[in-house]
C-alpha positions as CSV (number, residue, x, y, z in Angstrom):
1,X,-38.1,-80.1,6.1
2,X,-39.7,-77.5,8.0
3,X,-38.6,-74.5,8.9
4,X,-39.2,-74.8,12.7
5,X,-36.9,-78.2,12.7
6,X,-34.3,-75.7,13.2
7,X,-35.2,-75.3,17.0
8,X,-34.6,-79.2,17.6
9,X,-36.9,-82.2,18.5
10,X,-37.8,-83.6,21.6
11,X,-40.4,-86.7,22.7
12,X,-43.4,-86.3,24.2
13,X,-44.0,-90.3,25.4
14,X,-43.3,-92.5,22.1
15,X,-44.3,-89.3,19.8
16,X,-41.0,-86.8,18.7
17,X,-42.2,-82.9,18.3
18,X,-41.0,-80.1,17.2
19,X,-40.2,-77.7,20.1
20,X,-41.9,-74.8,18.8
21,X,-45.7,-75.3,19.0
22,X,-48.9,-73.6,19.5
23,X,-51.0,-72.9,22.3
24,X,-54.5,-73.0,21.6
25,X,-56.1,-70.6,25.1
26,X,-56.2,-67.5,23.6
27,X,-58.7,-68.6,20.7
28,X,-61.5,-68.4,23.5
29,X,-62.8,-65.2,24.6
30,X,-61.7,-62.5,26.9
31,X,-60.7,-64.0,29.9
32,X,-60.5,-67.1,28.1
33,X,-64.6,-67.7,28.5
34,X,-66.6,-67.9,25.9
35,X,-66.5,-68.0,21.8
36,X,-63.6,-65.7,20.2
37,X,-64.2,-62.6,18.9
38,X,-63.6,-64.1,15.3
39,X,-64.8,-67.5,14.6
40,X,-62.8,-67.3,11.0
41,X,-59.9,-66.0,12.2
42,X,-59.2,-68.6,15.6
43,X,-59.5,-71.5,12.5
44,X,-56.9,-69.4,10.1
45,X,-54.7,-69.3,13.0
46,X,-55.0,-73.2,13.7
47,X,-54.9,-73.9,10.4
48,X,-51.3,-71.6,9.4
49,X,-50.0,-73.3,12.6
50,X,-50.0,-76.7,10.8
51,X,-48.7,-75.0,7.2
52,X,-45.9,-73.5,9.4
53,X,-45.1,-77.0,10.5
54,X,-46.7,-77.0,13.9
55,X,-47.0,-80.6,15.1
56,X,-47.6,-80.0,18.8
57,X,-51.0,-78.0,20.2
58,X,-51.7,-77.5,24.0
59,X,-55.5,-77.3,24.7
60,X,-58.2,-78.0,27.4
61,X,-61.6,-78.5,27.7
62,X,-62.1,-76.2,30.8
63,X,-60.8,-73.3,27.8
64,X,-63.9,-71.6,27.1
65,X,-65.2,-74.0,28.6
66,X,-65.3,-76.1,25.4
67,X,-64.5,-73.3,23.0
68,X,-61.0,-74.2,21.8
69,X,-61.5,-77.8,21.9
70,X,-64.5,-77.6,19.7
71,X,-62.1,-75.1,17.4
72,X,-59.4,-77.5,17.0
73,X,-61.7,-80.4,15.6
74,X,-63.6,-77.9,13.4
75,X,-60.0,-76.5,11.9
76,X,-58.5,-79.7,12.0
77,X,-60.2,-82.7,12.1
78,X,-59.6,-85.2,10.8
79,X,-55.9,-85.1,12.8
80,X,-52.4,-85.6,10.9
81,X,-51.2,-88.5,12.1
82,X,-47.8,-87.0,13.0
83,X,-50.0,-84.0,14.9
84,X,-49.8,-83.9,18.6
85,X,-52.9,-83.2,21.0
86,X,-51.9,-82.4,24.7
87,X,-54.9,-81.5,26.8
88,X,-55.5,-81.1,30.1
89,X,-57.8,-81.6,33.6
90,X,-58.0,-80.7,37.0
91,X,-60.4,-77.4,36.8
92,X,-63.4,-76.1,36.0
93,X,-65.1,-72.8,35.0
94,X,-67.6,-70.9,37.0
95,X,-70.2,-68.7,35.4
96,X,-68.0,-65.9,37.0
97,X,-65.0,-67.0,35.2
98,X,-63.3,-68.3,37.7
99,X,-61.3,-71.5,38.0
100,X,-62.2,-73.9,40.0
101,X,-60.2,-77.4,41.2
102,X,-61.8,-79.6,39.8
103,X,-60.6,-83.6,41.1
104,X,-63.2,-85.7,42.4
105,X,-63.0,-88.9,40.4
106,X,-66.2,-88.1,38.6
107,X,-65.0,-84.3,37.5
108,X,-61.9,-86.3,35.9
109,X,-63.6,-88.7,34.3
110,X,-66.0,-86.2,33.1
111,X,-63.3,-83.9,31.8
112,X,-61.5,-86.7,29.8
113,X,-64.5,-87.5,28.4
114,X,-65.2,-84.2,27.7
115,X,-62.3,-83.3,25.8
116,X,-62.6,-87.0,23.9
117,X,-65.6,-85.6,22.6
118,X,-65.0,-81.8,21.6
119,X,-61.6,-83.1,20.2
120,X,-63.2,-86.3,18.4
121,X,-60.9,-88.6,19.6
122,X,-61.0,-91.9,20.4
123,X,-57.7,-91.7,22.8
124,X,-56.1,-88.3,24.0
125,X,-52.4,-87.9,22.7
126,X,-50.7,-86.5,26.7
127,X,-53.2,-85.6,29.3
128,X,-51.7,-83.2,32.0
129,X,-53.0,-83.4,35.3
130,X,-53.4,-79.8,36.4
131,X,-52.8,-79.2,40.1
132,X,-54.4,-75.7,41.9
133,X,-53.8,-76.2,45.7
134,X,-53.1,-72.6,45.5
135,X,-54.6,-70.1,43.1
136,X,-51.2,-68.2,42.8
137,X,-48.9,-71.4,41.7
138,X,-47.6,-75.2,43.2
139,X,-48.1,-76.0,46.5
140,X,-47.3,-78.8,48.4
141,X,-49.6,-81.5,48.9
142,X,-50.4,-85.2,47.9
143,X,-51.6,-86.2,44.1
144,X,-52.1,-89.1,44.1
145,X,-55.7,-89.3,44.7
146,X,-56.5,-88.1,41.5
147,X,-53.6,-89.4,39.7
148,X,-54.8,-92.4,40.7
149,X,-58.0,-91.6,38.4
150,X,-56.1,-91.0,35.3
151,X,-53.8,-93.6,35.6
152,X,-57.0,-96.0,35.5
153,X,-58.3,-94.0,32.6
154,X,-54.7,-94.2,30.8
155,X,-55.0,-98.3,31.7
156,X,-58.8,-98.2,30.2
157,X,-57.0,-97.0,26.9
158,X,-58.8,-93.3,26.6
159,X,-55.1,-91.8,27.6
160,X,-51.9,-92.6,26.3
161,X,-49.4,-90.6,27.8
162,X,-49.6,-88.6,31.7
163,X,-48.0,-84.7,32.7
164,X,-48.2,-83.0,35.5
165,X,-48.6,-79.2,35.6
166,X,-48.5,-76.3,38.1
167,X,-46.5,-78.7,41.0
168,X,-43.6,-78.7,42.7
169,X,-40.3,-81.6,42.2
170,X,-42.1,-83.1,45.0
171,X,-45.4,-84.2,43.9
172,X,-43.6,-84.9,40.6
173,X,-41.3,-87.6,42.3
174,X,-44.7,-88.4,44.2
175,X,-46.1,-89.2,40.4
176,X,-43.1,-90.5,39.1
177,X,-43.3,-93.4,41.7
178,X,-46.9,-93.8,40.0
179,X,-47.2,-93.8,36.4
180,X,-44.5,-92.8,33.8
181,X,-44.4,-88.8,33.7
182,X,-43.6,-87.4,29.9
183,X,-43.8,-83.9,30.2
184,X,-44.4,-81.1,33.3
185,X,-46.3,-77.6,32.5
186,X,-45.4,-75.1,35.2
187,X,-45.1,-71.3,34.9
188,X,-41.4,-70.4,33.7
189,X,-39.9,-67.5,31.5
190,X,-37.2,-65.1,31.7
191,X,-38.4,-63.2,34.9
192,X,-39.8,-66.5,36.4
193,X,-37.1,-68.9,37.1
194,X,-38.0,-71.0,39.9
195,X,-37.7,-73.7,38.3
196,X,-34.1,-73.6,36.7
197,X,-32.9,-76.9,39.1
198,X,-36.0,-79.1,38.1
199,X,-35.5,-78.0,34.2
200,X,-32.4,-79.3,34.7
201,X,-33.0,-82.4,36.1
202,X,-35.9,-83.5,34.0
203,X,-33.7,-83.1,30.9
204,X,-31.3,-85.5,32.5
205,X,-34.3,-88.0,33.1
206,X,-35.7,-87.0,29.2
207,X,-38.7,-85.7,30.4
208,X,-39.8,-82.8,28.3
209,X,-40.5,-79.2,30.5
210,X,-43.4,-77.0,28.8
211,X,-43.3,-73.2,30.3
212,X,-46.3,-72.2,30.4
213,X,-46.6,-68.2,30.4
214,X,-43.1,-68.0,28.4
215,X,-44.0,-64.7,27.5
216,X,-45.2,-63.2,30.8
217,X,-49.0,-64.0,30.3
218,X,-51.7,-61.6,31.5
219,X,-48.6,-59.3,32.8
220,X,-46.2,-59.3,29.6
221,X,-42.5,-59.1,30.6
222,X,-41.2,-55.4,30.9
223,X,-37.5,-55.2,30.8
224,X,-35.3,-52.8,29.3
225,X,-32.6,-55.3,29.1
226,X,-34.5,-57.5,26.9
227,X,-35.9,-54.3,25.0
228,X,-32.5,-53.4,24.5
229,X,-30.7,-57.0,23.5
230,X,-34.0,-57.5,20.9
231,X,-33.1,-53.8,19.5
232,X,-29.5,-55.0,18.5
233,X,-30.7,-58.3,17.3
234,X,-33.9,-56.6,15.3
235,X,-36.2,-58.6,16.9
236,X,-39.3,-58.4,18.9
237,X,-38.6,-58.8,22.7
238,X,-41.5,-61.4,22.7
239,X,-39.2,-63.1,19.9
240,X,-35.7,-63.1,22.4
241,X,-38.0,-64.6,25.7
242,X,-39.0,-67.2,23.7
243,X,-35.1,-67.3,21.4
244,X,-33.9,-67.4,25.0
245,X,-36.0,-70.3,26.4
246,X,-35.3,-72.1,23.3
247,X,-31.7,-72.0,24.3
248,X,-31.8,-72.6,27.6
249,X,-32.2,-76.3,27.4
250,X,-32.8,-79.0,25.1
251,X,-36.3,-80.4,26.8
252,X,-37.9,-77.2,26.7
253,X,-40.9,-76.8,24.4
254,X,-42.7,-73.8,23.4
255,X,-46.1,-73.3,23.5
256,X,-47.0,-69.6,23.0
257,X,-50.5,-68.2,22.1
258,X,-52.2,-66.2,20.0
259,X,-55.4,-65.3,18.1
260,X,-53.3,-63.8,14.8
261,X,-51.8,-65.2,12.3
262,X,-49.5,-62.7,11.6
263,X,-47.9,-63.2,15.2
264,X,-48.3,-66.5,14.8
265,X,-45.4,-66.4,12.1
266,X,-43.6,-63.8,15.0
267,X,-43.1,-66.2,17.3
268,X,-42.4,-69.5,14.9
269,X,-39.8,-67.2,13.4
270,X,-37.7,-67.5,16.5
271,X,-36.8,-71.1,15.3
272,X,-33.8,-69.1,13.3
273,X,-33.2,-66.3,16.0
274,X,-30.2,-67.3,16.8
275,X,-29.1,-65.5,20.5
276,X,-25.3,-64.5,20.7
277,X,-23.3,-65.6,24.1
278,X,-23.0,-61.8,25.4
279,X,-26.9,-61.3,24.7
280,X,-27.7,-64.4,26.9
281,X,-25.3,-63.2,29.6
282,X,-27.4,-60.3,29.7
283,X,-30.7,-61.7,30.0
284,X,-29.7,-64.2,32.3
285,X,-29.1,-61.4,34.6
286,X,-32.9,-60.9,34.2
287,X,-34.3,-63.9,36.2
288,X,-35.3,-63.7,40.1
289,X,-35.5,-66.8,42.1
């Protein structure tokens, strides 16, 4: 049994996964464009995420743009079959860097395509439709234009399962009325807590929640609290955000990033941090709504 069972199980459509995983952005380049800064070392990391008993990775096609995709099926191919793809669509890159929305039918199609063939599938795992209505996080507005075009493309058998990411409980009631929803990716850690209702209530439906940024992302999380509670516990403080969101509900799953393997074993060690009841009083006191 692997090590990282200890943190529980949870189902992503008819698949069961471990909740501790692996996101695969930060194997592109800086500002997640371009190749990595070590070819060898983004496929070590891929491949001790697997020996560690990683069975769930989060990707894209728009990372890079192509970069990790192309990684993944170079590390790994040809796929476990009890490994977990999840990708995603609903951007693009510009030559500047920037992201761009990305949902005429034709850019979805594309980008399903796209990641069918980087990835050398034949059918992607979860697809999560990504929606940027605003640059700075969910805001309200209709989906089902293009969720329209992956629920064809899920009927045409290139996807078998649908999330949503970056949207509000509205839109995902608005998708929910659509197509069966397995998983939603929106920003959520200690410090960003927005979301603490709609965790709650997808776990009552079973739908599995995936923070994305559990760690802070481009602006780490700075607390002395949490510096403090991962002093007494000899732990990182990147170790007790993630211990923390392990604990603070069952659909949760953990997707943190890296281009080393050595804190690639950091964070998969938090399946046996175990978080005492005083230390999780204090760092609930972290959180803003």
């Amino acid at each position: 049994m692997s090590k990282l069972e200890a943190a529980g199980t949870h189902t992503l459509g008819d698949r069961t996964v471990k909740r501790l995983g692996y996101g695969a952005m930060q194997l592109a380049g800086p500002g997640v464009f371009g190749p990595p800064r070590d070819h060898a070392a983004a496929l070590a990391v891929l491949r001790e995420a697997l020996a560690q008993g990683v069975d769930h990775i989060d990707t894209s096609d728009f990372y890079g743009p192509h970069v990790t995709n192309q990684l993944i099926r170079e590390a790994l191919h040809p796929y476990s079959d009890d490994l977990t793809i999840v990708t995603k669509i609903g951007a693009r890159r510009g030559a500047d860097k920037s992201w761009i929305p990305a949902y005429e039918p034709a850019e979805l199609t594309a980008a399903v395509h796209d990641n069918l063939r980087n990835l050398g599938l034949d059918a992607l795992d979860v697809v999560n439709l990504r929606i940027m209505f605003d640059t700075h996080g969910p805001a309200e507005g209709s989906i089902e234009a293009p969720l329209a075009i992956l629920a064809e493309l899920q009927r045409k058998g290139l996807v078998r399962h649908i999330g949503l990411s970056n949207v509000t409980p509205a839109q995902i009631a608005e998708g929910r009325r659509m197509v069966e929803i397995v998983c939603v990716q929106n920003q959520y850690n200690l410090a960003h807590r927005g979301d603490d209702g709609l965790i709650d209530d997808l776990a009552r439906d079973g739908i599995a929640y995936v923070p994305f940024f559990p760690l802070g992302g481009f602006n780490p999380l700075q607390s002395s609290t949490l510096n403090d509670v991962a002093t007494r516990l000899g732990a990182t403080p990147m170790q007790v955000a993630l211990a923390w969101l392990l604990r603070r509900s069952p659909n949760i799953l953990l997707i943190p990033g890296t281009g080393s393997v050595a804190h690639l074993k950091e964070n998969l060690a938090v399946a046996d941090l175990v978080l005492p009841d005083d230390a999780v009083a204090e760092l609930d006191g972290i959180g803003t709504k």
